[in-house]
C-alpha positions in Angstrom: 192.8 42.7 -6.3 189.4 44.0 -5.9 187.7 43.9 -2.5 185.3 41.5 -1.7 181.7 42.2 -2.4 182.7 45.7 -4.4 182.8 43.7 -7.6 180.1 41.1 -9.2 182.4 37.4 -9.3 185.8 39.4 -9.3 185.6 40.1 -12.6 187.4 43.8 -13.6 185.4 44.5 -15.8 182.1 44.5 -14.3 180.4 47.4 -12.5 180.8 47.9 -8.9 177.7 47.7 -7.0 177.7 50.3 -4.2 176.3 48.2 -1.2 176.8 50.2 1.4 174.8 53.1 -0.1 172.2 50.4 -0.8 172.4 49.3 2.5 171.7 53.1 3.4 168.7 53.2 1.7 165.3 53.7 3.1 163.4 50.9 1.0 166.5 48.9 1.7 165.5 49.9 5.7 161.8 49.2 4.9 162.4 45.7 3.7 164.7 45.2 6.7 162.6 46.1 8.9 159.7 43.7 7.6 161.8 41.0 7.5 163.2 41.7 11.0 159.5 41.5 11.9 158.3 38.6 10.3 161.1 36.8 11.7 160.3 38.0 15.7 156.5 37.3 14.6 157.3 33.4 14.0 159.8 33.2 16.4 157.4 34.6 18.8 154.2 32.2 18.2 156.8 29.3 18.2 158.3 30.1 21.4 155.3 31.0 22.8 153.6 27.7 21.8 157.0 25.6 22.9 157.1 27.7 26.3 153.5 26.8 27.3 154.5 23.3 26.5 157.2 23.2 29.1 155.2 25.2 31.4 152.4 23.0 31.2 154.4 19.9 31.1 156.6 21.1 34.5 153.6 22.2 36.7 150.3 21.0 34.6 151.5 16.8 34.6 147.9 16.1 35.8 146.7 17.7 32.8 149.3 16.5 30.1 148.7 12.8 31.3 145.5 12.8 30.6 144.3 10.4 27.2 142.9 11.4 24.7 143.0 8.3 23.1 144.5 4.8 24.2 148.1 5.5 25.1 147.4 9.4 23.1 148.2 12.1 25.6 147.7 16.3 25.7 151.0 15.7 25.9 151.9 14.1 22.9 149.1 16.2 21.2 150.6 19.3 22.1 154.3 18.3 20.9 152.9 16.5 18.0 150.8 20.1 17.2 153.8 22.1 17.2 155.5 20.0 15.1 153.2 20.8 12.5 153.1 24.6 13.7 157.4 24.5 13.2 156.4 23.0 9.4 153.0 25.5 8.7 155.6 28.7 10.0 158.5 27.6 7.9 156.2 26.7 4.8 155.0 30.8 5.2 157.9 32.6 6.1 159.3 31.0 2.7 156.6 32.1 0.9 157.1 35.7 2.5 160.5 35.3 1.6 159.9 34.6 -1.9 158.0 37.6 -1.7 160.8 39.8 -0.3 163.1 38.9 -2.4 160.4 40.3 -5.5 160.7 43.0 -3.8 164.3 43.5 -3.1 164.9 42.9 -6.8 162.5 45.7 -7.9 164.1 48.1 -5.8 167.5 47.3 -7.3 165.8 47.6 -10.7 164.7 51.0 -9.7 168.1 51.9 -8.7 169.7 51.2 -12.0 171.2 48.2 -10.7 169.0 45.9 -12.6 170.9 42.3 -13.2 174.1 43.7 -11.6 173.5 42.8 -8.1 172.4 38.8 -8.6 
């Protein structure tokens, strides 16, 4: 029985795909690394964002209760605002993502892996 991930869909007569020497590689380490930092980027402006919410709402509560409109808070604002931030950060690290994975695909092109490794 083959191992798992040596083989494409455990079929013998495929190829195996070396993975581990494609993990080893440096564009393999390249696109790694810009994902790992695209992902500490958005989680970064999020948390930042959410952590001056709680900051503000804990020791700012003059500030936050103030209206902006009617019954319309900074408070609600703010939380309202980074729901749309969570949504805008999402919609672009998909987009990057998409991206990436062009990427990732070229480089298994260029390794002779071509259709292989999908």
């Amino acid at each position: 029985m083959p191992e798992l991930g040596n083989t494409l869909g455990g079929e013998a007569g495929r190829s195996r795909v070396p993975w581990s020497e494609i993990a080893d590689s440096p564009e393999f380490r390249r696109l790694e690394a810009l994902r790992r930092r695209a992902m500490v980027g958005t989680l970064s402006i999020f948390g930042a964002l959410f952590g001056a919410f709680l900051v503000l709402s804990a020791y700012a509560r003059p500030f936050m209760r103030k209206s902006v409109d009617g019954g319309l808070t900074v408070a609600y604002v703010w939380i309202l605002a980074l729901t749309v931030v969570a949504w805008v950060l999402v919609w672009s690290y998909l987009r990057f993502a998409e991206r990436l994975e062009a990427m990732s695909h070229e480089m298994l092109k260029r390794g002779g892996y071509g259709e292989q490794a999908r």
